[in-house]
PLY file of the C-alpha trace (Angstrom):
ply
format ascii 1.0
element vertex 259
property float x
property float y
property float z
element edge 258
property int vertex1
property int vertex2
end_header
0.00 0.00 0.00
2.73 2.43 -0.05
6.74 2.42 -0.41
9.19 5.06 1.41
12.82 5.22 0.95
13.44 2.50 3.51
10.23 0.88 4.39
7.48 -1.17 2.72
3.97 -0.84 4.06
1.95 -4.01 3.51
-1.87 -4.22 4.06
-1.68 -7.69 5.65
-6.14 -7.35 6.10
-5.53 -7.76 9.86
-6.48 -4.43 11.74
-2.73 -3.49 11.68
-0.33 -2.54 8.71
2.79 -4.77 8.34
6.28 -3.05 7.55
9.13 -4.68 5.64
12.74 -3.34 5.28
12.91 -1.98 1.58
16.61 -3.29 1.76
15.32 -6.94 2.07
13.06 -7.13 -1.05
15.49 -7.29 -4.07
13.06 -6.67 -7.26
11.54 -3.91 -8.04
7.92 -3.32 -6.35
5.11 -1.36 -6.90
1.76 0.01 -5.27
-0.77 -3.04 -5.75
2.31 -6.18 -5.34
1.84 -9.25 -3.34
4.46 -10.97 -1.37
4.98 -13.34 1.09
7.25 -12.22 4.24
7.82 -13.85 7.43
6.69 -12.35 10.94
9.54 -10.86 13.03
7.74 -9.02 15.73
4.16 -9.32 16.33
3.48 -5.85 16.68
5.50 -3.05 17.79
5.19 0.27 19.45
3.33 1.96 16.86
1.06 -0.91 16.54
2.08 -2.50 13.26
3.73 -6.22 12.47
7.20 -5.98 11.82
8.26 -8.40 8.63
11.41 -9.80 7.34
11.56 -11.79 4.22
14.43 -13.97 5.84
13.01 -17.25 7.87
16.02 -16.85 9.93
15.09 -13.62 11.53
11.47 -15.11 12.43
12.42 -14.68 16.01
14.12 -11.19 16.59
13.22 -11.46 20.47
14.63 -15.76 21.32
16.76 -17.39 18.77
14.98 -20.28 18.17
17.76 -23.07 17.59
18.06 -25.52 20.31
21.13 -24.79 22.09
19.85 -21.29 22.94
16.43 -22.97 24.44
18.83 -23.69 27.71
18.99 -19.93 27.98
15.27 -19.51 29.60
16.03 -20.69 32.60
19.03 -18.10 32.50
17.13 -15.06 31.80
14.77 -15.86 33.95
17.46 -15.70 37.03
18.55 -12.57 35.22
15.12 -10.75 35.54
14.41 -12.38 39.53
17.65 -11.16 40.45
17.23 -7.61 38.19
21.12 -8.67 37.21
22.71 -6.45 34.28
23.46 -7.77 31.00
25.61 -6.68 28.19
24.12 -6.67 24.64
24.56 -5.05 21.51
22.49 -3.45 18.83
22.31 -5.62 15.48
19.47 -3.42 13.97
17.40 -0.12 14.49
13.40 -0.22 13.67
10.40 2.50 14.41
9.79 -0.43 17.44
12.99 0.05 19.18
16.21 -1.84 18.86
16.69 -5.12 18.16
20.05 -6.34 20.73
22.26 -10.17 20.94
22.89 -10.18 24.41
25.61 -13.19 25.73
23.56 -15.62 27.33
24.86 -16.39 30.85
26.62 -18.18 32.03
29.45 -15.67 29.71
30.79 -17.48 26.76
27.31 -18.58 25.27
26.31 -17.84 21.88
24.52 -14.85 21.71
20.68 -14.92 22.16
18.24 -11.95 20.24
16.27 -9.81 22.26
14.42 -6.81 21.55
14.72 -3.26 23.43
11.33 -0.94 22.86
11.64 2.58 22.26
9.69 3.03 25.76
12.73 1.43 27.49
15.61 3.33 25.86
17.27 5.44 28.00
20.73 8.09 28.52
23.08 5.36 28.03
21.78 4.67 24.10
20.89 8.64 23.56
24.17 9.95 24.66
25.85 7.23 21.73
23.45 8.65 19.11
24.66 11.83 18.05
26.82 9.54 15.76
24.13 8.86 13.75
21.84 5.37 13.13
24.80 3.84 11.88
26.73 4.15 14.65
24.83 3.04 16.76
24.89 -0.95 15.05
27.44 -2.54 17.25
27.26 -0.68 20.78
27.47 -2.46 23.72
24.77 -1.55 25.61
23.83 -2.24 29.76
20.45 -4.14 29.87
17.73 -5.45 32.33
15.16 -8.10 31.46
11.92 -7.17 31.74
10.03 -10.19 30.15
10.70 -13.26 29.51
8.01 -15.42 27.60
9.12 -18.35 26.26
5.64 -20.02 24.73
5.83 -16.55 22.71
9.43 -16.97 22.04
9.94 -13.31 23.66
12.53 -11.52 25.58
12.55 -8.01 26.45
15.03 -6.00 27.39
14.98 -2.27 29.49
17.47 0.45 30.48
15.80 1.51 33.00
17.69 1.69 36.48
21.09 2.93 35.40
20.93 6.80 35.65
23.45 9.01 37.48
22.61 11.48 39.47
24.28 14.08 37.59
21.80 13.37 34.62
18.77 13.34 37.22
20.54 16.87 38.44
20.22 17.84 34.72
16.36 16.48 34.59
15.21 18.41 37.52
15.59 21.61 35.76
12.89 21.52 34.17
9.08 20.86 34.49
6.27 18.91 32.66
4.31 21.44 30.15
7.08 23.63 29.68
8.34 24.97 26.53
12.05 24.59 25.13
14.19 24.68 22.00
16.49 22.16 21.39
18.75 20.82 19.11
17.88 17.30 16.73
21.54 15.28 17.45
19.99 12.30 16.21
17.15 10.65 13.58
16.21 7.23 14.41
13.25 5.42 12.72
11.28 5.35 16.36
12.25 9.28 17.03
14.12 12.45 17.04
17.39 12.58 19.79
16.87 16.27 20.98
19.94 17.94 22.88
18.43 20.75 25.17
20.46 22.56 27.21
22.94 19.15 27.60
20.00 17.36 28.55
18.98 14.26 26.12
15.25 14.50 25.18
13.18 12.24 23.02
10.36 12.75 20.55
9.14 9.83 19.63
7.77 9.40 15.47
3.64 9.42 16.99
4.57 12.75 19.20
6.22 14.61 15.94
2.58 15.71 14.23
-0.68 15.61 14.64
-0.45 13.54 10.84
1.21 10.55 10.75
5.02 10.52 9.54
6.52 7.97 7.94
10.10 8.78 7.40
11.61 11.68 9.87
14.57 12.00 7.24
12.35 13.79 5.14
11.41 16.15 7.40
14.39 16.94 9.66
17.96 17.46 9.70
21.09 17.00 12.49
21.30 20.51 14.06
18.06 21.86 13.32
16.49 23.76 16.30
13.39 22.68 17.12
10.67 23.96 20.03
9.31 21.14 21.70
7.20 20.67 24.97
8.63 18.74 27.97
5.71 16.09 28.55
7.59 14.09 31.19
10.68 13.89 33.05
11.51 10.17 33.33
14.40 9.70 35.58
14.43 5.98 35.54
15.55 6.06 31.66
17.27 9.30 32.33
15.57 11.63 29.53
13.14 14.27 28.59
9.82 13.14 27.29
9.27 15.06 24.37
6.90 16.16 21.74
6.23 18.65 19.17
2.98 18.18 18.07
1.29 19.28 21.34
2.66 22.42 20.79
-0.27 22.58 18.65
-4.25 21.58 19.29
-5.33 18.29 17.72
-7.22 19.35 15.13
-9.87 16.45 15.79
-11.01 19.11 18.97
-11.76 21.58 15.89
-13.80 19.10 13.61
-15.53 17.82 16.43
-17.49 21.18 17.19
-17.96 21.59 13.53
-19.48 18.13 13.13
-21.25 17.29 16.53
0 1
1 2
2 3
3 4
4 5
5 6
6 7
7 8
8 9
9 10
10 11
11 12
12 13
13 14
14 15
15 16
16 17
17 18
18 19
19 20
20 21
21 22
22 23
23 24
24 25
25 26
26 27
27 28
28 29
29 30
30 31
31 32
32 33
33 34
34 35
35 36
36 37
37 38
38 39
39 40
40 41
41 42
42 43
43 44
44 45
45 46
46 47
47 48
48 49
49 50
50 51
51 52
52 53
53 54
54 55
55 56
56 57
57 58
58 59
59 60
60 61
61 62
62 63
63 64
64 65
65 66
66 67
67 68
68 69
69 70
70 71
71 72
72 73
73 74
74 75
75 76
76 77
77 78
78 79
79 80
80 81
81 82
82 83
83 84
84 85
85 86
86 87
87 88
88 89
89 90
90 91
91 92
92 93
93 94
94 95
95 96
96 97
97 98
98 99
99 100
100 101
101 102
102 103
103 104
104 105
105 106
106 107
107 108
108 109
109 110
110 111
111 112
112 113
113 114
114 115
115 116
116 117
117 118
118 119
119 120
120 121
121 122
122 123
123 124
124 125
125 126
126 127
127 128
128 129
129 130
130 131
131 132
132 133
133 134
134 135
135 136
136 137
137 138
138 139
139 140
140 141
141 142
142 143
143 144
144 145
145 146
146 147
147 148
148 149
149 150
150 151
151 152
152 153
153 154
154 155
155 156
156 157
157 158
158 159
159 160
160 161
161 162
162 163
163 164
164 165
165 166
166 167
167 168
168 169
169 170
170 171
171 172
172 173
173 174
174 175
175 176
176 177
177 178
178 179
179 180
180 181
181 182
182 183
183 184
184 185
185 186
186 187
187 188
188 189
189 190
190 191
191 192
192 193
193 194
194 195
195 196
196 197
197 198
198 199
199 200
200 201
201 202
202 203
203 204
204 205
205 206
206 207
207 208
208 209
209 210
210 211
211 212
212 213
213 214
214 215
215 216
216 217
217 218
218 219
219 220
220 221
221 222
222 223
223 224
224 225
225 226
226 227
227 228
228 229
229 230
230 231
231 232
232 233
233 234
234 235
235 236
236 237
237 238
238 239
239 240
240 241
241 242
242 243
243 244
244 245
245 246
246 247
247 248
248 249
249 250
250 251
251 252
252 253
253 254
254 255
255 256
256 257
257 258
């Protein structure tokens, strides 16, 4: 149903849309196309079903061979005990990040887990003003926050790991309160906003009142932005951010038009 310069949108006629990497699909493709894709993640934070045309990367959250099935019991201790793990980032969607942590005991093979843009925090925001691309390959600090192994699912957070200097820099400011900052980073899932050496996120849903499909086309590293301070989330260490509550939803206009 519609084709953007790294995503395919598929009508899969389920309630949700489906998205496919454009970097997967090697022919050429056009409005109207059927295909056949596998299911990577169920849904995702903007509510559509992630795809992958690879049967390999079925399971981005458990790897599904049989070695790594000893792992459940592992992660399991690892989320009881809220024990720290070390992963790192293998690919970037408008979900979150998808991370191959080291099963423990270290020295295992490394198991896929996924880390939702609700759960990223400092540690990942103060590495992006790289750019996406360098990002692929940090080592990041992780908790596990679910493990479901009938779903094949693992979960990761950074929550939990937050200085006090950065909650110093939080406490600044207030919910509701209007600042400019500057865009350090464009990730699928959101804009990395610098404001005042404070790391802020605005996620893709908080951008407009419209939905946006590819941020690239719209933004720019070190464009200054205005944005409202929606939150102050000192577990994750960031600003909750948006810009399109800077404006009123336009659905509060129609509806006294159209009672």
């Amino acid at each position: 149903v519609a084709i953007t310069d790294k995503e395919i949108i598929l009508d899969l006629g389920t309630k949700s849309e489906g998205i496919l990497q454009k970097r997967e699909v090697k022919e050429a493709l056009k409005i109207g196309d059927k295909l056949k894709a596998f299911v990577s993640i169920v849904e995702n934070e903007n509510g559509q079903v992630v795809l992958s045309m690879s049967s390999e990367q079925r399971t981005t959250s458990m790897t599904s061979s049989k070695g790594h099935r000893d792992n459940w019991s592992k992660f399991i201790q690892a989320q009881n005990s809220k024990s720290k793990l070390q992963g790192s980032v293998i690919e970037i969607n408008k979900g979150g990040l998808i991370v191959e942590v080291e099963g423990p005991p270290a020295g295992r093979a490394g198991v896929r887990g996924f880390l939702p843009n609700s759960q990223v925090g400092f540690e990942l925001l103060s590495k992006s003003s790289g750019g996406m691309e360098t990002l692929i390959g940090q080592t990041l600090t992780l908790t596990v926050i679910e493990v479901d192994q009938a779903n094949n699912k693992l979960i990761f957070s950074q929550r939990g790991q937050v200085s006090d200097e950065v909650k110093d820099g939080l406490a600044v400011f207030k919910p509701l309160q209007k600042v400019k900052g500057k865009i350090v980073a464009i990730l699928p899932f959101g804009l990395v906003i610098d404001v005042s050496g404070v790391e802020g996120l605005v996620f893709i849903s908080d951008v407009s009142w419209e939905k946006v499909d590819d941020l690239q086309l719209r933004f720019s590293n070190g464009q200054e932005i205005e944005v409202l301070v929606t939150g102050l989330d000192t577990e994750l260490g960031r600003l909750n951010l948006s810009m399109k509550h800077l404006k009123e939803d336009p659905f509060s206009e129609l509806a006294e038009e159209y009672p």
